[in-house]
N, C-alpha and C positions, 0 to 999 in steps of 0.2 A: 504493500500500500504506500502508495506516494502520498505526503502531505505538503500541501504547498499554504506557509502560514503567512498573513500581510504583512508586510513590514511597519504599516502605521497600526495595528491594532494595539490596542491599550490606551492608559490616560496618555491626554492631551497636556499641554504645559499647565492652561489652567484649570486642571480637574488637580492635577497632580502638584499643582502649588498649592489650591486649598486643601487637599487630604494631604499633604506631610506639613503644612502649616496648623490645620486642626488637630493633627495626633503631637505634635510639639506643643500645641497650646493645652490641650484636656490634661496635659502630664503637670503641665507648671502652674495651672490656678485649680484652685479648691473650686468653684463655684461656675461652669462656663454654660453658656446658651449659644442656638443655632438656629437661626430664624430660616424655619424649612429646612429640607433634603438639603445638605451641602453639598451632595455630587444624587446624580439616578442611578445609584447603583445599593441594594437591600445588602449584600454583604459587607458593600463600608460602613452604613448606616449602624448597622447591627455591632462592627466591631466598635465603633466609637462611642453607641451610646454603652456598651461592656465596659467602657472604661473610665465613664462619666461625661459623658456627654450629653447636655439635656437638649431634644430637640423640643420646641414649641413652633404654634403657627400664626402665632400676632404679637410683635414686640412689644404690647400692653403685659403679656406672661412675662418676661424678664426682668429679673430682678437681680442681676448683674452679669458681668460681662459679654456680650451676646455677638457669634462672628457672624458675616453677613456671609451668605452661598457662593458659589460658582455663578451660577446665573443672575446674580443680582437683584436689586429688590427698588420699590416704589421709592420716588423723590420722599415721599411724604415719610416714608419710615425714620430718613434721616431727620426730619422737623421731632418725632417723635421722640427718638432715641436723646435728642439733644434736648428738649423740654423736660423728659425723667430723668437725665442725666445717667444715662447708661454710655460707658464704653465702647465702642464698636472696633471688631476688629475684621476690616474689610478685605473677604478673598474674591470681591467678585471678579469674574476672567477682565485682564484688561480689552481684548476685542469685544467685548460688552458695552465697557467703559467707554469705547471709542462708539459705538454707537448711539449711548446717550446725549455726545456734544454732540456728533451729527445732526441727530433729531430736533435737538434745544437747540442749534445754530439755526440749522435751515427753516423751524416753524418761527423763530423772531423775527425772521426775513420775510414771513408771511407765506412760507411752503404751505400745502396741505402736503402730509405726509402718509403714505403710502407702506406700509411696513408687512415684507412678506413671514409667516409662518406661523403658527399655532395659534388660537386664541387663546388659550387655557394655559400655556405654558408661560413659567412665573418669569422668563427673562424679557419676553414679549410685554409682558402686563408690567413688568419693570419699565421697559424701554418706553412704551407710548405714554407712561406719568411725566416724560420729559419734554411733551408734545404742548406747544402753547396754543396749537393754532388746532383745527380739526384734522383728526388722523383715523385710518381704517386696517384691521389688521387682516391682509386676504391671507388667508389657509388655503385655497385652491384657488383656483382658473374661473371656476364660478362664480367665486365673490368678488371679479373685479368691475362686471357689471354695475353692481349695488354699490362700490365707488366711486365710480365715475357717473353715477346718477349724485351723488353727494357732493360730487366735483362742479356739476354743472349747477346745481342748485342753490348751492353757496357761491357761484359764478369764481371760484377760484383760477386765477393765470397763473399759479405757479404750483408745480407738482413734485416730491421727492418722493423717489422707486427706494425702499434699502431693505434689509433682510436680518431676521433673527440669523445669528451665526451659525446654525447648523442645520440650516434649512436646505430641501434640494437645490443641486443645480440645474439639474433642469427644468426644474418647474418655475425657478428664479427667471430664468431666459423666457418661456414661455408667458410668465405676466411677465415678464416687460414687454413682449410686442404685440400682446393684447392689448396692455394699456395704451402703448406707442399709436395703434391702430385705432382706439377709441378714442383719443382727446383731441378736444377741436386743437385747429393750427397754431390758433395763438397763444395757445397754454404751454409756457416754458416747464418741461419734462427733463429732471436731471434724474441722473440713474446711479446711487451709490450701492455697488456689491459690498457686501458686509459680512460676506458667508468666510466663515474664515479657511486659512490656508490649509490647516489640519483636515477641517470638514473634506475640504475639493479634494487633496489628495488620498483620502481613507475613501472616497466614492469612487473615485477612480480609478483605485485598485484594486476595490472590489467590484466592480465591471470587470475590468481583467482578469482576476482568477476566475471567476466565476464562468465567463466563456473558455475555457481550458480546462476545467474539472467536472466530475461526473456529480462528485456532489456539495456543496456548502454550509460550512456549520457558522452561524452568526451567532457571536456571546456577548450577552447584554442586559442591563436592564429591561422588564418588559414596559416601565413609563419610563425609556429615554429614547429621545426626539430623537435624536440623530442615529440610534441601533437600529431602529425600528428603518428609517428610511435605506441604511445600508443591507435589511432583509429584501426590500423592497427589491432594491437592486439584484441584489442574489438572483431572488426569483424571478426577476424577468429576463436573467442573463442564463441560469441555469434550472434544469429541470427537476432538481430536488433539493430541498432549503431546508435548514434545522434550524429555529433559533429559541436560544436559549438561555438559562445565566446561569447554570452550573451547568459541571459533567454529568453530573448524577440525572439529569432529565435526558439522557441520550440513550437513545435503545439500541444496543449493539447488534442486534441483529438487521438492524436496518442499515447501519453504515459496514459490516462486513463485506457485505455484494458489492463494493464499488475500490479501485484501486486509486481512482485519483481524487484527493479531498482537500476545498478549501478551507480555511479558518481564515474569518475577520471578526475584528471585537470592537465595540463601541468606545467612544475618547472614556466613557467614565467606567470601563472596564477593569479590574484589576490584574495584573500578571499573574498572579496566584491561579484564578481561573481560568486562562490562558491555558500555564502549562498541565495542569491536572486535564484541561480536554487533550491535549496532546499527549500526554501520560496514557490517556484511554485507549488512544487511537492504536496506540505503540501496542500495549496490550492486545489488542486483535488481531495487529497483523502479525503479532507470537503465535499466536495463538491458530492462526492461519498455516501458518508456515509448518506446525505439529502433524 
């Protein structure tokens, strides 16, 4: 059995700055808070709150020290935190960060802002608290109708394209020339890609194994935005897809029949999980070989 594993699978710089930043921090203060999931992955969650780490989900619970997530959090939390006079120790990604002046630059200039990916996901719901002016968060292709009826209605001339960080690429391309193609002529339409560098190359190279393998195993959180989209991938490049966040959910009898196997893993991946699927794999094809 060939295994051919991603070369980007695992954390990304900032999953991986706030998880050895939050395990150095639960070690040195008695009392620490985490407003939200610090990364989408249930095996970091679990070892950090093992070691005290208190997660809560409204910085009203905190009642000292409290680190802000990977994904970042509303303008408003900071008004909060500095009214109660709580500490904040800030891991959100800085490609987050760069997205919130984006927003808050271009909406003072009187942009309507335009912001592609999830509506439910907390760095999106972060990012558009930075919007002054009116802004729309499209999840699909669908929803770019229903802003560009917002666009005309508010009789907006200035329009910003930008993107949660770990949103598709190609569905980023695709509203943009949806939108390109629906705003009248005289609505200036800037386009800032946002998607970060990590995202486009772990999509890209899962495309690639993915057309050269018989089968793919995706590891990952099942509520992380960006695993979920490189399943996506998988399957539309390959005809058999596993995804997963441990080993232990893999049925060996399913991946026996096949010699050639990818592995990709989401940015908020741990290595640990990594090499225990490939620890599996190894296993079978011993196993095989008997």
């Amino acid at each position: 059995m060939e295994i051919i594993v991603a070369k980007t699978a695992g954390f990304c710089y900032g999953v991986k700055r706030a998880v050895e930043g939050a395990q150095r921090d639960v070690e040195e203060k008695e009392k620490l808070y985490c407003l939200g999931e610090l990364v989408h992955n249930k095996q970091v969650i679990e070892k950090l709150e093992q070691k005290g780490l208190r997660f809560i989900d409204n910085i009203e619970e905190a009642n000292g020290i409290t680190i802000i997530r990977a994904h970042g959090v509303p303008q408003q939390v900071y008004d909060k935190a500095k009214e109660k006079q709580i500490e904040l120790i800030d891991y959100t990604c800085p490609n987050v960060l760069k997205i919130h002046r984006i927003v808050e630059e271009y909406s003072k200039d009187g942009y309507y802002i335009c912001l592609c990916g999830s509506k439910k996901h907390p760095e999106n719901i972060g990012t558009i608290s930075y919007c002054s002016t009116e802004s729309s968060i499209i999840e699909n292709i669908e929803d770019v109708e229903d802003s560009i009826q917002k666009i005309k209605d508010l009789q907006m001339k200035k329009v910003l394209l930008t993107s949660q960080t770990t949103y598709s690429l190609e569905k980023f391309y695709q509203i943009e020339k949806e939108l390109k193609g629906m705003l009248d002529n005289d609505v200036e339409f800037v386009v800032k890609n946002t998607i970060c560098k990590a995202t486009e190359l772990r999509q890209k190279e899962t495309e690639q194994i993915a057309k050269k393998v018989q089968c793919m195993i995706v590891i990952g959180g099942k509520n992380s935005s960006n695993t979920k989209k490189l399943y996506q991938i998988a399957e539309q490049n390959c005809n058999c897809s596993f995804y997963i966040e441990v080993a232990e959910e893999l049925n060996l009898k399913d991946i026996a029949k096949f010699n050639k196997i990818g592995i990709v893993a989401g940015a908020s991946t741990p290595k640990q999980n990594i090499e225990e699927v490939i620890a599996m794999l190894k296993n079978v094809e011993i196993r095989d070989e008997k």
